[in-house]
N, C-alpha and C positions, 0 to 999 in steps of 0.2 A: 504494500500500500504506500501511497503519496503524496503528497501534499504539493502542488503546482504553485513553485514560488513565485514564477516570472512566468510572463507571456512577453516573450522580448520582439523588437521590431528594429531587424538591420537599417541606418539612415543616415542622412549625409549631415543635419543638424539636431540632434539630441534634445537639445533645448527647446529648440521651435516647434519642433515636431511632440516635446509632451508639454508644453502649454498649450497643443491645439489638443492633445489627447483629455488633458485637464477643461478643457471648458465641456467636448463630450460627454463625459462621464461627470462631470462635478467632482472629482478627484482632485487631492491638491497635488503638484507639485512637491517632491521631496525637499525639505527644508536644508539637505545636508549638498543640494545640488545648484550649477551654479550655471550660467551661459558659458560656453566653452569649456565643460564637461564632456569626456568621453562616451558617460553612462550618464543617462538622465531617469529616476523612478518616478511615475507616478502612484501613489500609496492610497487603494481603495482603504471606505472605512472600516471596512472587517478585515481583522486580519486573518482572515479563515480563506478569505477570495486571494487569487494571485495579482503581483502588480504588471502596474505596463512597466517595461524596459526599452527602455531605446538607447542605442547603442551604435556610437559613429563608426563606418565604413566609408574607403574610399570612394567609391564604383555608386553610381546611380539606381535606381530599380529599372531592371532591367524587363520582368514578363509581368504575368498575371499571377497575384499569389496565391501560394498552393491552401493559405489556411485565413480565415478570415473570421471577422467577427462577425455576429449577427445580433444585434440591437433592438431592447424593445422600450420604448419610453413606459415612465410607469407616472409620469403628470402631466404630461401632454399628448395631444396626437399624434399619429406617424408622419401627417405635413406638418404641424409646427413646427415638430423636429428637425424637419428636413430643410426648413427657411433655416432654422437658426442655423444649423449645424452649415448652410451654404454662405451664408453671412459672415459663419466662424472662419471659412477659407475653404471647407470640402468643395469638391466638385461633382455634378452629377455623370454618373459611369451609364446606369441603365434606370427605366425607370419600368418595373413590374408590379403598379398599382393597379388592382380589382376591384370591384366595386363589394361593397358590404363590408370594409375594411380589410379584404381580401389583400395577398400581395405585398409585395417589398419595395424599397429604394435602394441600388446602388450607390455609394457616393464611394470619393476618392478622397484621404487627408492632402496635406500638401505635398507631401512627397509620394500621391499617387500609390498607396496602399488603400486597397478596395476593402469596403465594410458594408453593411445592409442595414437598414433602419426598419423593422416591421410594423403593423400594427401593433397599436398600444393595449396596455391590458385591459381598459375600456373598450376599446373596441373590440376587441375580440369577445368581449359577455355578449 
């Protein structure tokens, strides 16, 4: 048995890339990290969940990644979500909304790591 400490994400700015992961999730920001950090954590509230990792690599992203998150807001809808989060700097990848809250959003953070936003937990009762 295991405990998943890190869900890490190879990137070219640590820092940028988990204050945008921090506005997504409402996560803060590791207080022990700094801009121009190799490793940047962001530290959900339980600590029973794993953190984000971001972690500088030379190289660009290069394909479509092989593992991804998939998001469900639990206070807003799955379009507020997707204004805000397009507002925060994500971009839209695909957009597979259904109707009856059916269906997802692809977006992209800034460095083009693809996530899905779903229907909320209201919506889906």
């Amino acid at each position: 048995m295991f405990k998943i400490q890190h869900i890490t994400v190879d990137c070219r700015d640590p820092y940028r890339l988990a204050e945008f992961w921090s506005i997504v999730t409402g996560w803060p920001v590791s207080d022990q990290d700094r801009p121009g950090d190799p490793e940047v954590a962001v530290e959900p509230p339980d600590a029973t969940l794993p953190e984000l990792l971001f972690v500088g690599v030379p190289e660009p992203k290069a394909v479509k990644n092989r593992l991804h998150l998939d998001l469900v807001p639990l206070t807003r809808t799955r379009d507020e979500e997707v204004d805000r989060l397009r507002a925060a700097g994500a971009t839209l990848v695909d957009d597979r909304r259904g109707g009856r809250g059916r269906g997802w959003v692809v977006l992209a953070d800034p460095e083009g790591n693809e996530f899905c936003v779903e229907a909320s937990v209201a919506e889906r009762s």
